[in-house]
KOLMIVEX-77793 format. One record per residue: residue in three letters; x, y, z of N, C-alpha, C in turn; residue number from 1. Coordinates in nm, 3 decimals, always signed. Atoms other than C-alpha are relative to their C-alpha. Example, Ala and Ser with C-alpha at 12.3 -4.5 7.8 and 13.67 -1.06 7.14 Angstrom:
<atoms>
  resn      n.x      n.y      n.z     ca.x     ca.y     ca.z      c.x      c.y      c.z  resi
   ala   +0.089   -0.119   +0.000   +1.230   -0.450   +0.780   +0.090   +0.120   +0.000     1
   ser   -0.082   -0.119   -0.006   +1.367   -0.106   +0.714   -0.077   +0.109   +0.073     2
</atoms>
This chain:
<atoms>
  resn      n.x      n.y      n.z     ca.x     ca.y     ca.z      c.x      c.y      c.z  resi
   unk   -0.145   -0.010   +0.023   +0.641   -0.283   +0.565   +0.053   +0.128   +0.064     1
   unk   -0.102   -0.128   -0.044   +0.895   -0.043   +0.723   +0.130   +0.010   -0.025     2
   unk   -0.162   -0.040   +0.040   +1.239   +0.104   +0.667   +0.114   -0.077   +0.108     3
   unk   -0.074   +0.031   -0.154   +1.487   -0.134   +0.904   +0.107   +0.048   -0.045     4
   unk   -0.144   -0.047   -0.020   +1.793   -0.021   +0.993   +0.051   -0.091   +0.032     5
   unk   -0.076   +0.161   +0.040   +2.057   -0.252   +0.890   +0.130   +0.044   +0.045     6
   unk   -0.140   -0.014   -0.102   +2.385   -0.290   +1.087   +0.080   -0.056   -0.073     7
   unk   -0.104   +0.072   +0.035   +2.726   -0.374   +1.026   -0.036   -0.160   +0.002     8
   unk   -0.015   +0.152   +0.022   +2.753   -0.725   +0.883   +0.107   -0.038   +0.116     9
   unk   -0.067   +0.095   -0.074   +2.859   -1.013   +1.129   +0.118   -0.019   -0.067    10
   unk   -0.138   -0.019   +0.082   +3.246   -1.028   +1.095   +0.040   -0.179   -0.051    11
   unk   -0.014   +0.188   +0.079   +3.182   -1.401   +1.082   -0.052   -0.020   -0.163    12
   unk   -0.009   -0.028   +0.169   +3.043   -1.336   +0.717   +0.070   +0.024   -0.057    13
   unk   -0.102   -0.078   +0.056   +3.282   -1.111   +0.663   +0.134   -0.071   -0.055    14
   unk   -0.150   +0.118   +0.015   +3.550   -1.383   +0.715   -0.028   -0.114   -0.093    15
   unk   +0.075   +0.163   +0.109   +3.336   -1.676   +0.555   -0.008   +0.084   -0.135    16
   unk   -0.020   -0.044   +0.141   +3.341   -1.462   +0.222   +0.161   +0.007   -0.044    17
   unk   -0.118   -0.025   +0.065   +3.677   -1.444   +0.186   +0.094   -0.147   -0.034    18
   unk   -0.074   +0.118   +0.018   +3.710   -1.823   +0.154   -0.068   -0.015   -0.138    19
   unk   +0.007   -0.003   +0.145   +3.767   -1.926   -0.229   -0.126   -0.075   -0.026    20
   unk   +0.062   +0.116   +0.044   +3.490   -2.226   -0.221   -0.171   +0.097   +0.091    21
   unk   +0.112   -0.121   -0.009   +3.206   -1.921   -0.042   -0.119   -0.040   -0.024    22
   unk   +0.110   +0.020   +0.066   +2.841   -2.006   -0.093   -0.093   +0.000   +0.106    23
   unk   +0.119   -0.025   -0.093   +2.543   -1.943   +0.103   -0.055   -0.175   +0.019    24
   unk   -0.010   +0.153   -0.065   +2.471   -2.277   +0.292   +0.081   -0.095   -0.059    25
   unk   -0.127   +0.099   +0.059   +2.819   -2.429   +0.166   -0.011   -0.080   +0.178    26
   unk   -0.060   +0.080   -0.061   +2.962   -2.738   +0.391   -0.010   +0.121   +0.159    27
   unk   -0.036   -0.051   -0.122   +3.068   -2.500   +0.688   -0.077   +0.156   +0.044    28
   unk   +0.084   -0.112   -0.018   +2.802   -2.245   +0.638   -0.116   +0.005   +0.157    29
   unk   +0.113   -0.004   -0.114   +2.580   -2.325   +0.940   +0.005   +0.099   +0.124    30
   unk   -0.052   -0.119   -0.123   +2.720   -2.133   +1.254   +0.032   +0.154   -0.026    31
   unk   +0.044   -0.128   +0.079   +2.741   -1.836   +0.951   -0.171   +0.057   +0.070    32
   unk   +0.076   +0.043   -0.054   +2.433   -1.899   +0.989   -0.131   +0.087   +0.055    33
   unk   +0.057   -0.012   -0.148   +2.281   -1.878   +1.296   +0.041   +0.175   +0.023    34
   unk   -0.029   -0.129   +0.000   +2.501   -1.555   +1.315   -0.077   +0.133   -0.068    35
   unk   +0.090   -0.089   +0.083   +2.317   -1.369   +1.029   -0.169   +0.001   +0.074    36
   unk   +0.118   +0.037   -0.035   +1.982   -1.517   +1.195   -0.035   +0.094   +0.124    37
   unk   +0.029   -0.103   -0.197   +2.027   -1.347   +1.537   +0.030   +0.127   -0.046    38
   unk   -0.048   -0.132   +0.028   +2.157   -1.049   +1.394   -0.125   +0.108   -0.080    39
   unk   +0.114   -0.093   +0.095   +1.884   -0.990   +1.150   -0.167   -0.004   +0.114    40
   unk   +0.118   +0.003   -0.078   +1.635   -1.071   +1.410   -0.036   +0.132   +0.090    41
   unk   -0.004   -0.082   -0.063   +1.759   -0.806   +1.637   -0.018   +0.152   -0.048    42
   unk   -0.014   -0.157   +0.074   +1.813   -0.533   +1.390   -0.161   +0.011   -0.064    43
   unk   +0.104   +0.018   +0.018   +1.450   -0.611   +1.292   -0.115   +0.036   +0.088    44
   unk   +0.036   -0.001   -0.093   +1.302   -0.601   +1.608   -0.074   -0.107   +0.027    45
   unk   +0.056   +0.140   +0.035   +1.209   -1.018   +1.533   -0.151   +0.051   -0.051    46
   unk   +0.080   +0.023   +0.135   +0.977   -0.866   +1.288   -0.015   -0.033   -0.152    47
   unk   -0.033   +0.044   +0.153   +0.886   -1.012   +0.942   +0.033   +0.125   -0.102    48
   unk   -0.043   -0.093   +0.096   +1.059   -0.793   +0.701   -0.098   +0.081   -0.099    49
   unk   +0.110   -0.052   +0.127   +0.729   -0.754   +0.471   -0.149   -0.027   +0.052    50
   unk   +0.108   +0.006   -0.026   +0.420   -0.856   +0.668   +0.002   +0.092   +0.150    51
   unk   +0.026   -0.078   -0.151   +0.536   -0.689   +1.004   -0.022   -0.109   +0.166    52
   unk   +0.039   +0.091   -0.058   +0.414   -0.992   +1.190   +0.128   -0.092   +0.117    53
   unk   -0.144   +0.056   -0.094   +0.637   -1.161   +1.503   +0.090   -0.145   -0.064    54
   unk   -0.030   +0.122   +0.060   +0.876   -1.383   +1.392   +0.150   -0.026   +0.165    55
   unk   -0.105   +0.004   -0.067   +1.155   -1.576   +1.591   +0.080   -0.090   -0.067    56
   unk   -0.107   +0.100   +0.030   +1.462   -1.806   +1.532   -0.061   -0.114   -0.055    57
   unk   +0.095   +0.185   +0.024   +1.216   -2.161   +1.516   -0.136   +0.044   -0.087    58
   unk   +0.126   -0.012   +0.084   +0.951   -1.939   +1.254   +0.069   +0.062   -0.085    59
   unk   -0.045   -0.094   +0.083   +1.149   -1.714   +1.042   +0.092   -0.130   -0.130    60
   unk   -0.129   -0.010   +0.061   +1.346   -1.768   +0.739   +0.114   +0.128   -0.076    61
   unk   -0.082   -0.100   +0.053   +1.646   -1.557   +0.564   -0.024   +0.019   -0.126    62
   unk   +0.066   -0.022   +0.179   +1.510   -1.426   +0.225   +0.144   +0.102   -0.010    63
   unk   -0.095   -0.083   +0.049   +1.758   -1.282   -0.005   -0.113   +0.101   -0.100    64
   unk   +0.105   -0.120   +0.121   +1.534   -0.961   -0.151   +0.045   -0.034   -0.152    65
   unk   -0.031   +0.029   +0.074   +1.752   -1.002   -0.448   +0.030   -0.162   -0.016    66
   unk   +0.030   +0.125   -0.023   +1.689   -1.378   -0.534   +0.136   -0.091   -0.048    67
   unk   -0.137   +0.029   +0.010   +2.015   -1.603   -0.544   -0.004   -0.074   -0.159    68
   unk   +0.032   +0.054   +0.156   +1.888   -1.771   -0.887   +0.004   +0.095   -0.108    69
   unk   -0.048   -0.075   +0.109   +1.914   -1.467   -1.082   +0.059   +0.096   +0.072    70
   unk   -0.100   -0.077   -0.043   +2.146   -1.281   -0.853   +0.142   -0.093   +0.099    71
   unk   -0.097   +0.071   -0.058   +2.442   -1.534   -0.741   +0.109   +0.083   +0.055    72
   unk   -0.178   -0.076   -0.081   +2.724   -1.263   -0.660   -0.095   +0.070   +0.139    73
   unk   +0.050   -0.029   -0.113   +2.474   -1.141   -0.381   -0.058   -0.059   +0.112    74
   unk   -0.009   +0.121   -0.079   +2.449   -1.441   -0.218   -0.002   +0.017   +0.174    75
   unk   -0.043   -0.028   -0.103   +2.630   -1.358   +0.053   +0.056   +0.166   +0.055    76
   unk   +0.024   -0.161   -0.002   +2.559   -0.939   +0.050   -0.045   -0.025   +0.107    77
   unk   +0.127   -0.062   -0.128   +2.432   -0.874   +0.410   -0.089   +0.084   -0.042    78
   unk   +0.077   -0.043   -0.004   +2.304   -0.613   +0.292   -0.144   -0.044   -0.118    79
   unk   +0.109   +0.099   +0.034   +2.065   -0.865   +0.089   -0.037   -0.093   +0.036    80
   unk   +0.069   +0.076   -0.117   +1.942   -1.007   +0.363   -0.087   +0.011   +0.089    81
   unk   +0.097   -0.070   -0.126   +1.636   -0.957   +0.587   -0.066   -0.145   +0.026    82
   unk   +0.061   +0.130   -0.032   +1.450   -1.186   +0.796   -0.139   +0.017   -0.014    83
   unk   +0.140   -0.007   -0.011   +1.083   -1.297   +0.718   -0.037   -0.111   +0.050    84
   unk   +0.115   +0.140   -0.014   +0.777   -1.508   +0.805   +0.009   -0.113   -0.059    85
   unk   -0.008   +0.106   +0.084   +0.779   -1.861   +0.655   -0.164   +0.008   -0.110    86
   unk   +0.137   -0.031   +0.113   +0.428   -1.689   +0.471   -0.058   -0.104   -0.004    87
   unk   +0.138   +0.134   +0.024   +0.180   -2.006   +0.523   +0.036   -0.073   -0.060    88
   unk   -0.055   +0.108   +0.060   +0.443   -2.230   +0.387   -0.051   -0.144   -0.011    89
   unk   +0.057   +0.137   -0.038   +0.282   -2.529   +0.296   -0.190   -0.004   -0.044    90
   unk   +0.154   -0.044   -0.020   -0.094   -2.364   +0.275   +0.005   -0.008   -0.162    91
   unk   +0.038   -0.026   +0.140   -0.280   -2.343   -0.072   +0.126   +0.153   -0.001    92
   unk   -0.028   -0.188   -0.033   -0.151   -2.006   -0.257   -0.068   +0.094   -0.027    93
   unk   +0.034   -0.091   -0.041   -0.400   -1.805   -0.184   +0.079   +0.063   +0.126    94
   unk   +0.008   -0.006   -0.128   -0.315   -1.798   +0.136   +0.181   +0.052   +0.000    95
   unk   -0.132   -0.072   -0.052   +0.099   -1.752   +0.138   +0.007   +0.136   -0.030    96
   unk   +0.018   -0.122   -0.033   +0.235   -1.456   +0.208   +0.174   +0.040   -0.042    97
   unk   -0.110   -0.024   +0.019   +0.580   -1.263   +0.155   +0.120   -0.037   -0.046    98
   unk   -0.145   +0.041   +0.092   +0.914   -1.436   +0.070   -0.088   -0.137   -0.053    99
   unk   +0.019   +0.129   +0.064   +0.722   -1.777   +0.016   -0.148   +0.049   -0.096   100
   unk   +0.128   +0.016   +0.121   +0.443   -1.652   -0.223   +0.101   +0.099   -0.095   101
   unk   -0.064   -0.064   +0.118   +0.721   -1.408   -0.387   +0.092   -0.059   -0.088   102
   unk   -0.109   +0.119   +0.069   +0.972   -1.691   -0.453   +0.091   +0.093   -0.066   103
   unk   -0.160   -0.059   +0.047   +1.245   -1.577   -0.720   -0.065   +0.137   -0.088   104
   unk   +0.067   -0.120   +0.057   +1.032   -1.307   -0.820   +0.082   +0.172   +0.077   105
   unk   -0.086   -0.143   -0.035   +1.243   -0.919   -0.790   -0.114   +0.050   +0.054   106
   unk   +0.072   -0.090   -0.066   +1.080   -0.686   -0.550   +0.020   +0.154   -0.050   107
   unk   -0.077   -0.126   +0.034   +1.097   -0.330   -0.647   +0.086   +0.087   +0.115   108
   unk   -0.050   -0.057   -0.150   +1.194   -0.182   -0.267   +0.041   -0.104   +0.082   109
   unk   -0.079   +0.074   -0.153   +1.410   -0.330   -0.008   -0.011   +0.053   +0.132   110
   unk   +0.014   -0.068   -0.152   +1.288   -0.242   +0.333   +0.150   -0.002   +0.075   111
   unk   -0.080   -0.024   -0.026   +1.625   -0.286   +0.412   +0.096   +0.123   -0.051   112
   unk   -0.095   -0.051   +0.024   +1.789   -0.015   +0.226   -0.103   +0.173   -0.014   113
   unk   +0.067   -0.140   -0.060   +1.661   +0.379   +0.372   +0.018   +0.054   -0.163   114
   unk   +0.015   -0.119   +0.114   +1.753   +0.508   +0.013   -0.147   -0.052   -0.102   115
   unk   +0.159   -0.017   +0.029   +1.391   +0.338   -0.090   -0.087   +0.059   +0.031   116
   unk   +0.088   -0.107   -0.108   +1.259   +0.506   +0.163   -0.161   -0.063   -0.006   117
   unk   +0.104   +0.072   +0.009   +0.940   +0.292   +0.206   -0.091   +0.028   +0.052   118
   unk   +0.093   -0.111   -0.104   +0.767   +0.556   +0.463   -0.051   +0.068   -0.101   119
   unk   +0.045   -0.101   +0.101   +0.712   +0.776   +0.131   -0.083   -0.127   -0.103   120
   unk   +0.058   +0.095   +0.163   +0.571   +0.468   -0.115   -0.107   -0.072   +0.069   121
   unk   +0.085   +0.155   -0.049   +0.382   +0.255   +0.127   -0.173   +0.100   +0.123   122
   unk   +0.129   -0.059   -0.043   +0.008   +0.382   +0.292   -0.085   -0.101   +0.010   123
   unk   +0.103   +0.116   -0.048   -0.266   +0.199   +0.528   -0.139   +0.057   -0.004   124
   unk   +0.152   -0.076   +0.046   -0.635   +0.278   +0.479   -0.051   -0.083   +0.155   125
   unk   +0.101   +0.019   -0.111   -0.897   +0.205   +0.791   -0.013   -0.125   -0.036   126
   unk   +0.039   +0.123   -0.041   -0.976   -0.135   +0.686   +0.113   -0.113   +0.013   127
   unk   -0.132   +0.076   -0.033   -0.604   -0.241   +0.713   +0.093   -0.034   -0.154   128
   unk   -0.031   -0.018   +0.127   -0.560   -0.243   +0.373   +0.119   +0.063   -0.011   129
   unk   -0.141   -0.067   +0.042   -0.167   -0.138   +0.271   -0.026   +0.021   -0.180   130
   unk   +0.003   -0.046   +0.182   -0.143   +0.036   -0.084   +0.125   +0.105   -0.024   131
   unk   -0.067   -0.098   +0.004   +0.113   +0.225   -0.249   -0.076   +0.096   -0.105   132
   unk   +0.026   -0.127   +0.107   +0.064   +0.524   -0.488   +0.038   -0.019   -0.176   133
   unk   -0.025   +0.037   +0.085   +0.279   +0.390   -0.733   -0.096   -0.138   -0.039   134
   unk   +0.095   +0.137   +0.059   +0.089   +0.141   -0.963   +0.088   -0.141   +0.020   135
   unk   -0.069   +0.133   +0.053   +0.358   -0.122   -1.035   +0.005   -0.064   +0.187   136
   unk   -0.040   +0.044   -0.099   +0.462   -0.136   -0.655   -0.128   -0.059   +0.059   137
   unk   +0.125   -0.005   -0.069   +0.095   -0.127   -0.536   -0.040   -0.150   -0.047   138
   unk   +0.061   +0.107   +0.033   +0.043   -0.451   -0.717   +0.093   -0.135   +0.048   139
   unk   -0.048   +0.060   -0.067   +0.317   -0.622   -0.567   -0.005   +0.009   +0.127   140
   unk   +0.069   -0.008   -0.169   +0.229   -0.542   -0.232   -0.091   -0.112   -0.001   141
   unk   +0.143   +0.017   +0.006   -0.139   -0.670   -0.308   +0.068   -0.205   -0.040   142
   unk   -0.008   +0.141   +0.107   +0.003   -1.024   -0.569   +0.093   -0.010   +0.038   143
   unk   -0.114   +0.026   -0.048   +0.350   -1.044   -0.524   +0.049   -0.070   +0.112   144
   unk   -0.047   +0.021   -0.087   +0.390   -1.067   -0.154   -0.182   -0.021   +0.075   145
   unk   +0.071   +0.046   -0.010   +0.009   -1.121   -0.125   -0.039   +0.104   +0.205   146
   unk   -0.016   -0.078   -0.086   +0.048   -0.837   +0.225   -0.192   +0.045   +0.032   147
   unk   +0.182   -0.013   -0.028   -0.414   -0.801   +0.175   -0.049   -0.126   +0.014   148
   unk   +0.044   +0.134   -0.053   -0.427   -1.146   +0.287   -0.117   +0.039   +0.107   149
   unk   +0.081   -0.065   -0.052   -0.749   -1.090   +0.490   +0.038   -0.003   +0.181   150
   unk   -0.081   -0.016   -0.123   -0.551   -1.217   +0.812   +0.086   +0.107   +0.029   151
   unk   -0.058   -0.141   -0.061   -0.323   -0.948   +0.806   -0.070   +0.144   +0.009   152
   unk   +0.046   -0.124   -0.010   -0.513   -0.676   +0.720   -0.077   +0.000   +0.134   153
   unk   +0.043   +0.020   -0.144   -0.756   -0.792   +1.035   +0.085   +0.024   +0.077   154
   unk   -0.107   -0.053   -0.117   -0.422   -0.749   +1.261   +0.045   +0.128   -0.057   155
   unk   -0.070   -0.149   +0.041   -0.328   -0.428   +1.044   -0.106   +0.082   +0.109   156
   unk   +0.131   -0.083   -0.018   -0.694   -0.266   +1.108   +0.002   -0.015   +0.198   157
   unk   +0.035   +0.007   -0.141   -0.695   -0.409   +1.514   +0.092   +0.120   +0.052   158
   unk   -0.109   -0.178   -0.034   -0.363   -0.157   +1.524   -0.061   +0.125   +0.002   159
   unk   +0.076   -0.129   +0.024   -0.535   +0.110   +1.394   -0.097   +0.043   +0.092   160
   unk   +0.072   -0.036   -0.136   -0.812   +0.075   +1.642   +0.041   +0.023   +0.111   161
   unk   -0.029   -0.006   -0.100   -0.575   +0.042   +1.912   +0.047   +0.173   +0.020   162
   unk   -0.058   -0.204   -0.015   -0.404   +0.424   +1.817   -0.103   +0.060   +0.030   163
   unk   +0.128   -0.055   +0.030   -0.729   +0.536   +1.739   -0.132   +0.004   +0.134   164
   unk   +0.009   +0.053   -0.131   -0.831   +0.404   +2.092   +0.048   +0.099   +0.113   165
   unk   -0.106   -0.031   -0.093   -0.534   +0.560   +2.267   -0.026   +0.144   -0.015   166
   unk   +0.000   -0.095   +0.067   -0.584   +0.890   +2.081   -0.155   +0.051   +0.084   167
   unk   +0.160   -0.023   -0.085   -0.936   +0.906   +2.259   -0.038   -0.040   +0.110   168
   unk   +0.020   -0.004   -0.187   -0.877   +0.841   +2.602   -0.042   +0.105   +0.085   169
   unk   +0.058   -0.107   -0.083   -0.948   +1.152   +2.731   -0.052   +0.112   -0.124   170
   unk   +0.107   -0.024   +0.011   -1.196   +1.410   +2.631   +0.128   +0.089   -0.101   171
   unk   -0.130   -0.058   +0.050   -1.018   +1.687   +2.382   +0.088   -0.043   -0.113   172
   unk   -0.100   +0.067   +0.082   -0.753   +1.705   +2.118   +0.120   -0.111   +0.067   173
   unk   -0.175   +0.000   -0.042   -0.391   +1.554   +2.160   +0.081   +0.082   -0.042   174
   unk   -0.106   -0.112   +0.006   -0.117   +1.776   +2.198   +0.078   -0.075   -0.103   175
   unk   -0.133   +0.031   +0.102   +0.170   +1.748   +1.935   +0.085   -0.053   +0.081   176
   unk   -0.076   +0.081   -0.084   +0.403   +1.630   +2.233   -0.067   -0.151   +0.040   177
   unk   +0.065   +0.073   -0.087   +0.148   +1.379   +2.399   -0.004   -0.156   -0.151   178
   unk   +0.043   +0.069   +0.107   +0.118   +1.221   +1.986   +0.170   -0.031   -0.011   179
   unk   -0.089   -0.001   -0.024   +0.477   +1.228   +1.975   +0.046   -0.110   +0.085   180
   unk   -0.051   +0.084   -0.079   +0.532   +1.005   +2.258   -0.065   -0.122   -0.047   181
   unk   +0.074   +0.130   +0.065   +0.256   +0.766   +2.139   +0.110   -0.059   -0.106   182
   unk   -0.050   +0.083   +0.134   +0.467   +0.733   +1.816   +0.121   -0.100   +0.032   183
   unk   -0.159   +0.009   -0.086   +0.819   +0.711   +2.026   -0.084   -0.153   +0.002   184
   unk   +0.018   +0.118   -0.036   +0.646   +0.413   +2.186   -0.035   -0.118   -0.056   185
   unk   -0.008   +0.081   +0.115   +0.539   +0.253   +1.870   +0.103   -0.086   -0.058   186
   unk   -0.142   -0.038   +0.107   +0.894   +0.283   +1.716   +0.097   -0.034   +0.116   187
   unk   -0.129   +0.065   -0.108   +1.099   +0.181   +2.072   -0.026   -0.178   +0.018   188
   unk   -0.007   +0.154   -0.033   +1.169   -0.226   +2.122   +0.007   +0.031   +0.132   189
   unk   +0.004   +0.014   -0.136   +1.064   -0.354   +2.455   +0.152   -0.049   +0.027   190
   unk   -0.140   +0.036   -0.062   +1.389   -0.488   +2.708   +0.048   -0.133   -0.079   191
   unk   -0.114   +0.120   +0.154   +1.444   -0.795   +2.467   +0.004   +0.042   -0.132   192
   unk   +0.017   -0.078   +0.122   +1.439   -0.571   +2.159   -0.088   -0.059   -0.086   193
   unk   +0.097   +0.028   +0.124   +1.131   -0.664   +2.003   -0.116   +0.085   -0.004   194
   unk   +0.059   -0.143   +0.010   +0.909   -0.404   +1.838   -0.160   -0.041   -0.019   195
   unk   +0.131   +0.080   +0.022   +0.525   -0.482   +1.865   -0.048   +0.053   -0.119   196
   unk   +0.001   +0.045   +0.089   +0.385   -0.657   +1.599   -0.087   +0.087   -0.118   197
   unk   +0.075   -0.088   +0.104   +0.243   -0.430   +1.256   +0.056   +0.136   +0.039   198
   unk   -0.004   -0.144   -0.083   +0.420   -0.093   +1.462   -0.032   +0.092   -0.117   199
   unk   -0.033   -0.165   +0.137   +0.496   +0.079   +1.104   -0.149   +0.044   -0.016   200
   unk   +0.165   -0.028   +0.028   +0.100   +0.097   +1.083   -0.001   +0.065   +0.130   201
   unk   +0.040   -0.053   -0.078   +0.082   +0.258   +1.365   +0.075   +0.157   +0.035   202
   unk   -0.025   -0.074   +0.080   +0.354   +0.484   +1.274   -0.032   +0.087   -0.044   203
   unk   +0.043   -0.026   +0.137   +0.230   +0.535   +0.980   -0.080   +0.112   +0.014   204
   unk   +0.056   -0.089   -0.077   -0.068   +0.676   +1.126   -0.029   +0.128   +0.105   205
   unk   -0.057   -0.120   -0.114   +0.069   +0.912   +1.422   +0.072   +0.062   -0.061   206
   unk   -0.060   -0.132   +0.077   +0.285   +1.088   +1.177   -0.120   +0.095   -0.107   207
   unk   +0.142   -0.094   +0.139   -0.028   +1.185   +0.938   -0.043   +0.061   +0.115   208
   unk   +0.069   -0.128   -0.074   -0.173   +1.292   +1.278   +0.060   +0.100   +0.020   209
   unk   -0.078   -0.103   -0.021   +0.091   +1.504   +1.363   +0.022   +0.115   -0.085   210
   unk   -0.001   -0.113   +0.108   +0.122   +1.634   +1.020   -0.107   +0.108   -0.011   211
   unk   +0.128   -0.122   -0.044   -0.207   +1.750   +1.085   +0.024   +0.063   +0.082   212
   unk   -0.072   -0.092   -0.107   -0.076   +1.924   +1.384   +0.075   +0.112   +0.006   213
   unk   -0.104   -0.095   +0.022   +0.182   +2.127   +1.256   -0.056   +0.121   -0.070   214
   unk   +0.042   -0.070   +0.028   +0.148   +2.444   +1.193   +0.047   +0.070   -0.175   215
   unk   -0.025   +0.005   +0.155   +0.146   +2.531   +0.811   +0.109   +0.063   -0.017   216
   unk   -0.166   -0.052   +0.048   +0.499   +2.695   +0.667   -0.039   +0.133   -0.076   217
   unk   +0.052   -0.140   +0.104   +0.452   +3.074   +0.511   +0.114   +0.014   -0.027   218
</atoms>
């Protein structure tokens, strides 16, 4: 999981809320839609909101973090909106993953909203493993959204090797600039704005190195 940065709502929402009969896939909701779909894709970087994993237009769906069954006036909140994976829809449930193994179940953090701040709660270990610190959250990570599925952690952990890789190309430390750019490149979307797949793990990682880097504070 990572912190996205969430943009002005589509003004086509904006307008479709202000009709009296309003409802998230009402009659004339479709071309809404589509609008919210591309929008959240982009501001995402067509990653899944909670596994990290690539998603596009023909794999994703629109999860409302806050669930419309026990939250109806947020329906149509952009800012309760992110796009995820369809989580192994369809698979036993061991196996799903994120909005479809969390169903109408409350999350405690919204990767959409920076005042969770999800860079401070969320931590990857070497075998790909994601954990938080906090107990309650740490178990929704794990059950909840089911995120130690052994498939992902295998694509968490291949990340890790790849920094960990990159970081040991040549003989020597890395400079604090040279780690720096690694991260930049993590954290920039290629020319169709999409951010490769698990980045916050990689992230995640190049800022702990760095922290190691810095020189202590007197």
């Amino acid at each position: 999981m990572r912190t996205i940065d969430k943009r002005q709502e589509p003004p086509e929402l904006q307008q479709y809320r202000l009709k009296p009969d309003a409802c998230y896939d009402g009659p004339s909701f479709t071309q809404i839609k589509n609008k919210i779909r591309e929008q959240l894709l982009q501001e995402q970087g067509h990653l899944c909101a909670y596994c990290m994993q690539r998603i596009r237009s023909q794999t994703m769906t629109v999860e409302h973090w806050h669930c419309q069954r026990y939250h109806p006036d947020e329906q149509l909140d952009y800012r309760n909106l992110i796009a995820v994976c369809r989580g192994n829809q369809g698979q036993p449930a061991p196996e799903q993953t994120c909005g479809t193994r969390k169903g109408d179940k409350n999350l405690h953090y919204n990767p959409a909203d920076p005042s969770h701040d999800l860079g401070s709660r969320v931590q990857y270990l070497g075998d790909g493993t994601i954990e938080s610190r906090e107990k309650d959250f740490d178990h929704q990570l794990d059950q909840l959204l089911n995120l130690n599925w052994a498939r992902l952690k295998q694509n968490r952990k291949a990340v890790i090797e790849a920094v960990i890789k990159g970081l040991k190309k040549r003989p020597g430390a890395r400079s604090q600039a040279e780690i720096q750019r690694l991260q930049n490149k993590w954290a920039t979307p290629n020319v169709d704005g999409e951010l490769c797949e698990y980045c916050g793990v990689a992230v995640y990682l190049l800022k702990k190195r760095l922290k190691r880097q810095l020189p202590a504070k007197r």
